[in-house]
N, C-alpha and C positions, 0 to 999 in steps of 0.2 A: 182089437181083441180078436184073435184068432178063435173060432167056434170048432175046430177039431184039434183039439189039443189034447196029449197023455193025461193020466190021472183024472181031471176035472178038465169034462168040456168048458168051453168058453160062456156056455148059458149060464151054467149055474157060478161061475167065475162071477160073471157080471149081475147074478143075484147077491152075491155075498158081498162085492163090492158098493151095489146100492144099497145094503142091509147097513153100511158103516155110514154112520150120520156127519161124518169127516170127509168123506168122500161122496155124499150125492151130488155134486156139481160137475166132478169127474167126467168131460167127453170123453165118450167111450163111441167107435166106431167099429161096426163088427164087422170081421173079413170071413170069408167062405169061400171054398172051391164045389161044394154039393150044390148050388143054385138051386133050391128049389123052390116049388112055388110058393111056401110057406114059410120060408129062410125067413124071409125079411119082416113077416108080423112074428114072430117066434123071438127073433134078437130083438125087435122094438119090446117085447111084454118085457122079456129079462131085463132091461135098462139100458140098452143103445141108444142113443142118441141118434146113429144112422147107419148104414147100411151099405158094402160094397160087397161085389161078387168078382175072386177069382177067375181067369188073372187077372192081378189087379192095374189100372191105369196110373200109372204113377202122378201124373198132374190133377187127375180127379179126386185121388187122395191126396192130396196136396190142397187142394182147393177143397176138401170136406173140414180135412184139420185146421184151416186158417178159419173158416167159418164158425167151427166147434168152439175153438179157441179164442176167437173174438167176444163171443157171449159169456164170456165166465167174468 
C-alpha cells in the first residue's frame, strides 16, 4: 500500500480496508518515500502488517510478502 496516493492516502485506505470484516487478514505492507520518523508506528496503527521505506529493495519486499503471505 502506497501511503502518498491521490484522492485517499494509503492510511485511511488501510483503515477502511481493516474496517471490512472480509478483509482483516488482508497483508497489507506499507510503502513510503517521506521516511519519517513516525512513518512506521503511523502505518502499523492504520493496519499494516509492516513496513518499507522508499526506494524500495526489491528482495526485501519479496521476502516481507512471502512472509505476510505465509501466515494467512
Amino acid at each position: 500500500m502506497d501511503i502518498m496516493m491521490p484522492e485517499m492516502d494509503g492510511l485511511e485506505a488501510m483503515r477502511r480496508i481493516r474496517a471490512e470484516r472480509r478483509l482483516a487478514e488482508l497483508p497489507i505492507i506499507a510503502l513510503t518515500a517521506k521516511a519519517m520518523s513516525d512513518d512506521r508506528e503511523r502505518c502499523i496503527e492504520a493496519g499494516a502488517n509492516d513496513y518499507i521505506a522508499k526506494p524500495i529493495d526489491i528482495d526485501k519486499l519479496v521476502s516481507l510478502c512471502r512472509v505476510w503471505c505465509s501466515r494467512r
